[in-house]
C-alpha positions in Angstrom: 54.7 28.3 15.5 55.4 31.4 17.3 54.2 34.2 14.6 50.5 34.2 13.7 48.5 36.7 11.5 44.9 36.9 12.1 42.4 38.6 9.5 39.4 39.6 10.3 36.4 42.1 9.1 36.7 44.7 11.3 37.1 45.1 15.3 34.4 43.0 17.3 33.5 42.7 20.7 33.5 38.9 20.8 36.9 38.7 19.5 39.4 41.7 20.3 39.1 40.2 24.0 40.3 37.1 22.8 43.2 38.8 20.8 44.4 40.4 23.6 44.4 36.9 25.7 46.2 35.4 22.7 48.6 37.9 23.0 49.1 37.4 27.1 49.0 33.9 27.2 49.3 31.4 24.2 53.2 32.5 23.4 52.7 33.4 19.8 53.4 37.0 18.8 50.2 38.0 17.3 48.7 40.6 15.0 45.4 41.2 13.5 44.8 42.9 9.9 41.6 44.6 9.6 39.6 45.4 6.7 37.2 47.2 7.6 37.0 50.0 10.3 33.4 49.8 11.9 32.9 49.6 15.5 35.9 51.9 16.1 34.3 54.8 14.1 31.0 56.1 14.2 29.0 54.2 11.3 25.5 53.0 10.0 25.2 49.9 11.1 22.2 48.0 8.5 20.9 45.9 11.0 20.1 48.2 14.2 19.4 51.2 11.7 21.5 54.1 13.0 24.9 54.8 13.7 26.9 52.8 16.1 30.2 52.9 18.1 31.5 50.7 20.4 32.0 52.0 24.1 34.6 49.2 25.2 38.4 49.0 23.6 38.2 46.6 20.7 42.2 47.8 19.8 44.2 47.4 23.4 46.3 44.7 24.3 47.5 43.3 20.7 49.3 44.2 18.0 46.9 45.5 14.6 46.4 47.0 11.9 44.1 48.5 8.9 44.6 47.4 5.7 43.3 49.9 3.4 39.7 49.1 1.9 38.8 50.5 -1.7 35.3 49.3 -1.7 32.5 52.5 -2.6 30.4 50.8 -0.1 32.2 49.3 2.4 31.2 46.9 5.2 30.3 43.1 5.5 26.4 43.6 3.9 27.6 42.6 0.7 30.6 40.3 -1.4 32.3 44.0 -2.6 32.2 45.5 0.7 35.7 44.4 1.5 38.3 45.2 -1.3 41.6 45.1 0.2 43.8 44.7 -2.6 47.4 45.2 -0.4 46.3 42.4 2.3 48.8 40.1 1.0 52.1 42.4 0.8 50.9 43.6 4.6 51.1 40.1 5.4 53.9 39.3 3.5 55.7 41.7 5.7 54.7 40.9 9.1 56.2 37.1 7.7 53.5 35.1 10.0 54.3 31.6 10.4 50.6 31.0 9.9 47.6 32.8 8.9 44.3 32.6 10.3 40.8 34.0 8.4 38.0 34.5 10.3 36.0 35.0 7.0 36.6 34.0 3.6 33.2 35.0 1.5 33.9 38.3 0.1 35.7 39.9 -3.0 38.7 40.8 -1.2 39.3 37.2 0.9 38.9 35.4 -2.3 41.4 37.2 -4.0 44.2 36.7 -1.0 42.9 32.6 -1.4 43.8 32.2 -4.8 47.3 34.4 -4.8 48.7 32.9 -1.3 51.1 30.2 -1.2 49.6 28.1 1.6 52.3 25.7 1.2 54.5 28.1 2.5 52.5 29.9 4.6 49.5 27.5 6.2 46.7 28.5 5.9 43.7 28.1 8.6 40.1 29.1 9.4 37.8 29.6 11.9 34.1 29.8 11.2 30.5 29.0 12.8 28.0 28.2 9.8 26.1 25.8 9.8 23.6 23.7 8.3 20.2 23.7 10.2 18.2 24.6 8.2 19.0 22.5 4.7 18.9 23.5 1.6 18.4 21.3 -1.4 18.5 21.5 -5.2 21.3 22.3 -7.9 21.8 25.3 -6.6 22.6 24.0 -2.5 25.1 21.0 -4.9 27.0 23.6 -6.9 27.3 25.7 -3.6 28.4 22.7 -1.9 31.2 22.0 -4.5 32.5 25.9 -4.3 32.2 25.4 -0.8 34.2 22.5 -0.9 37.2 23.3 -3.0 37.5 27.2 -0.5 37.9 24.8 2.4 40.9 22.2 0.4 43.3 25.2 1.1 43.0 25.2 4.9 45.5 23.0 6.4 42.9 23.1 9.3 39.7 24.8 10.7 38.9 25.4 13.6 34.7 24.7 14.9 32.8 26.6 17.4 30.6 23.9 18.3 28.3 20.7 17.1 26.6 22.4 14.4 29.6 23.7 12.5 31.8 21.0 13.0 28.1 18.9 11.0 28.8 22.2 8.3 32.9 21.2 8.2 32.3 17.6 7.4 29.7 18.4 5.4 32.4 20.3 3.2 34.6 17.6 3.4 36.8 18.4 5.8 38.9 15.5 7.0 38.1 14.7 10.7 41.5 15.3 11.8 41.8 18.6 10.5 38.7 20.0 12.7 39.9 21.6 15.9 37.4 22.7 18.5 37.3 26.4 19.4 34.4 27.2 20.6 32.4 30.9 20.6 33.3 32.6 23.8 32.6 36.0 25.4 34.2 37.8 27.3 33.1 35.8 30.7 35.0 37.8 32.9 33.4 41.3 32.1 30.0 39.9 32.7 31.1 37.7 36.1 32.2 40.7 37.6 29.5 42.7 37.3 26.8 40.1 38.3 26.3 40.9 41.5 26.7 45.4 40.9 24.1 44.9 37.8 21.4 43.7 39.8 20.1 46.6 41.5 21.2 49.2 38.4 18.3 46.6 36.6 15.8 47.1 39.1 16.2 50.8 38.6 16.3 50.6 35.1 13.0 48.4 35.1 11.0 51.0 37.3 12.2 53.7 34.6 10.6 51.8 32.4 7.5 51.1 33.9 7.8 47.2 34.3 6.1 46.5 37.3 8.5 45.0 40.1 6.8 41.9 40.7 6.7 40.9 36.7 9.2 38.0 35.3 10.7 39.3 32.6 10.8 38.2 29.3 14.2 39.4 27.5 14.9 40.0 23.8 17.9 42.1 22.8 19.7 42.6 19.9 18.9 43.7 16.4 15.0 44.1 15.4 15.3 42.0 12.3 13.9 39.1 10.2 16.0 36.5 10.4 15.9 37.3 14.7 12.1 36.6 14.7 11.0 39.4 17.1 7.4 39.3 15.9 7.4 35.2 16.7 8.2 36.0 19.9 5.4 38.7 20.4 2.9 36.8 19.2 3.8 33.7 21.1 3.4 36.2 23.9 0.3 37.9 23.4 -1.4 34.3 22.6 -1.3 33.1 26.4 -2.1 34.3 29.8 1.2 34.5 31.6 0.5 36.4 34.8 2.4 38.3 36.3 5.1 38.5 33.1 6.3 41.5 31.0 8.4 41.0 28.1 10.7 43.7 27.0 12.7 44.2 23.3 15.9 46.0 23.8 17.3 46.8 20.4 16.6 48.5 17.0 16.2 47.9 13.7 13.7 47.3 10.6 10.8 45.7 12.6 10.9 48.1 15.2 7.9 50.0 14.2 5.6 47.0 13.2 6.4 45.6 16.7 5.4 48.8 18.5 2.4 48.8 16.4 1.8 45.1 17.4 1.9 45.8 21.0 0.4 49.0 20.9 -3.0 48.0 22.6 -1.6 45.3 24.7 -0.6 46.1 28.6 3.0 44.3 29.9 4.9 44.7 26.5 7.7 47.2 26.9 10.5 48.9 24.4 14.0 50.4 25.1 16.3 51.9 22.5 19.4 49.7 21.7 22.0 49.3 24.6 25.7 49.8 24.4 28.6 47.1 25.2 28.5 48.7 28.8 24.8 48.3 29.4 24.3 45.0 28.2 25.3 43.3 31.9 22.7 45.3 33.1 20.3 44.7 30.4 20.7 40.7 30.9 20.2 41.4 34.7 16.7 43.3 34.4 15.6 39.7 32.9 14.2 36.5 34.1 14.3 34.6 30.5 16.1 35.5 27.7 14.9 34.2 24.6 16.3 33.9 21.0 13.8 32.8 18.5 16.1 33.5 15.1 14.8 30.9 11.9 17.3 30.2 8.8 20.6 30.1 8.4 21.8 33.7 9.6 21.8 33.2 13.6 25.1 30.9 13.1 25.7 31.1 16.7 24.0 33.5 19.1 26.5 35.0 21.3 23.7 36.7 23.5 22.7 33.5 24.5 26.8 33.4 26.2 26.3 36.8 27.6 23.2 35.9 28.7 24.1 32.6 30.5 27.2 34.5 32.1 24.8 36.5 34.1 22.7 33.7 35.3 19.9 33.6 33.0 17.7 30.6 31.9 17.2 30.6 27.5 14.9 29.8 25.3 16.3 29.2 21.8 15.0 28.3 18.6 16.8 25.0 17.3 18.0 27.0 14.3 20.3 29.1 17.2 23.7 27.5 16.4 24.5 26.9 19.7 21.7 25.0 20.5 23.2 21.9 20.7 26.0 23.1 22.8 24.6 25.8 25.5 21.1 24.8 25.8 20.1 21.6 27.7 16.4 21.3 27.9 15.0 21.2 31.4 18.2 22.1 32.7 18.9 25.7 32.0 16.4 26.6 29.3 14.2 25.1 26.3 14.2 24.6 22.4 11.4 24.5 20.2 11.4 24.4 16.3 12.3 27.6 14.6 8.9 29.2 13.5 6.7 27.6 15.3 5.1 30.2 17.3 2.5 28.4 19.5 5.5 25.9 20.4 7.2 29.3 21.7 3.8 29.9 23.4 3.8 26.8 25.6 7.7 26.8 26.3 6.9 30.4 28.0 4.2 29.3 29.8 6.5 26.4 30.4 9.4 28.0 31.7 7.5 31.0 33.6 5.4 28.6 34.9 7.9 27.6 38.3 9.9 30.3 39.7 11.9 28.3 42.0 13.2 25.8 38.7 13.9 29.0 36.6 16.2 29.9 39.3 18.2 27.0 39.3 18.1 27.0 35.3 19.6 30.0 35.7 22.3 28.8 38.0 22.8 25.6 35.7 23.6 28.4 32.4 26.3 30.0 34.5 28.0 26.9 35.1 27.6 25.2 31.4 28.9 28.8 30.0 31.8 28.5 32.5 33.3 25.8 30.0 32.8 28.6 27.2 35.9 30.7 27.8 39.0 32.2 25.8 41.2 29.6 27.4 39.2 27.2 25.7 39.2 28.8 21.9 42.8 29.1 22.8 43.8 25.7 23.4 41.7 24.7 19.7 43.9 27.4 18.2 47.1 25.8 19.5 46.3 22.5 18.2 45.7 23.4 14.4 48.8 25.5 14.6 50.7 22.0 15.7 48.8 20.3 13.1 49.7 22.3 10.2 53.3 22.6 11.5 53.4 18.7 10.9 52.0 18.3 7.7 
């Protein structure tokens, strides 16, 4: 197959690096439809709380375009928030020889499901739920059967790692219809900047007031629930790790309890949410970066990746989708269970607790992410294609 449409949400800065290495490498003529136009534009974004635009180029290097959204509240919060009633005649047009979604659960996505002839035109996906934190009842059985018959009209899917490929079969999805395609970053970027980052961190620490010969503790991303940022302070402010700081980089709807947490409490420190083009630098300012998300939201954890690129040892929750793929314990970070905030407590103390073995975890993440690349997603793409060009 040499024509592929992709549809996707809205430009992101996981995947428009990928696009444009699809576009340079893989020998398929690509394009992407968008629904959505955040990221490009200056918008309210509900999780960080304040209006955000991307400072890297999400549109270069592939072939794209907007497909008009009707929605009065548009945006991926909510089912309406993508109504795109022309996304099949803007298809139609481009005459793919397969289409790829990269999501399928909103009011416009369903709609394209149920009108496109996916015997013509195969259909495939590529997602990352998953299932680590089980639900039960009628409700988790009927969900399960809607689930179900979504996924029959995918001549394949395409799995980011152990956890959703668990969520595919779950669904039903034959075993030779799963393709792995794992959640990369844009490795690159990060690798050539590890060694300029450094001293731009040190800086940045002093400006902040973290003393110089503190481990850091990292989180950084968006100050929400499901993300656990208060687990992670308390887990801190329960032990005596000396000398340690641990800084929040982000924003969002916890940012004020946290402050008001750690108000009375030396070694806790705050900075306002970091671009795209600070975030090497933010990984480098750390020692540990830690990810204690609980539930079913976190469905990967891509920070962990950018993390890891840079050299950092993690600490992960084992409700972090990629648990079971980037983090191998007492090798380049730790897991405890999700929630379980003394558990967090002791794997600090744990991990903080030799400086010369966080080093080399450290080193060990940089190599294991090294197997996490766009060549890699790539060659999982190429695969289904060839499969659903058989069948």
């Amino acid at each position: 197959m040499k024509k592929l449409a992709i549809v996707v949400s809205h430009p992101i800065q996981y995947y428009s690096p990928w696009f444009n290495y699809l576009t340079k490498t893989a020998g398929l003529t690509v394009k992407v439809f968008y629904l959505w136009n955040f990221g490009v534009t200056k918008q309210i974004d509900f999780g960080f709380q304040q209006e955000i635009q991307w400072d890297i180029p999400l549109l270069s290097g592939y072939d794209y375009e907007f497909v008009p959204n009707i929605s009065s509240d548009p945006g991926t919060h909510h089912f309406w928030g993508l109504q795109n009633p022309s996304l099949s005649s803007q298809i139609k047009k481009f005459n793919p020889e397969a289409t790829l979604l990269m999501i399928y659960n909103y009011a416009s996505i369903y709609r394209f499901l149920w009108s496109w002839n996916q015997r013509q035109i195969p259909l495939l996906f590529r997602g990352d739920s998953h299932r680590l934190l089980e639900s039960h009842g009628v409700k988790a059985l009927i969900k399960r059967a809607v689930i179900t018959q979504i996924y029959h009209r995918f001549a394949a899917c395409l799995y980011v790692g152990k956890a959703n490929y668990d969520y595919f079969r779950h669904h039903r999805v034959a075993e030779k219809q799963l393709f792995f395609s794992p959640h990369a970053v844009d490795n690159h970027r990060f690798l050539a900047q590890s060694d300029t980052v450094n001293q731009q961190a040190q800086e940045w620490k002093k400006e902040l007031g973290i003393p110089a010969d503190h481990l850091v503790i990292l989180f950084a991303g968006k100050l929400e629930e499901k993300k656990r940022p208060l687990d992670l302070l308390k887990a801190f402010l329960s032990i005596n790790i000396s000398p340690a700081s641990l800084l929040f980089v982000g924003a969002g709807p916890l940012e004020t309890e946290l402050k008001n947490t750690a108000a009375r409490h030396p070694n806790v420190y705050f900075a306002p949410f970091q671009n795209q083009t600070l975030m090497p630098r933010t990984y480098a300012a750390a020692d540990l970066f830690v990810l204690p998300s609980y539930g079913a939201g976190e469905t990967w954890g891509l920070a962990i990746n950018e993390a890891m690129c840079l050299g950092r040892p993690v600490i992960v929750s084992n409700h972090v989708g990629c648990y079971q793929d980037l983090v191998h314990s007492y090798q380049n970070g730790l897991i405890f269970p999700s929630g379980d905030i003394s558990a967090l407590a002791r794997s600090l103390q744990e991990a903080l607790s030799n400086r010369e073995r966080l080093q080399k975890w450290g080193d060990n993440s940089r190599n294991i992410v090294a197997h996490y690349t766009y060549n890699q997603t790539t060659q999982g793409l190429i695969q289904a294609l060839e499969y659903a060009k058989q069948k």
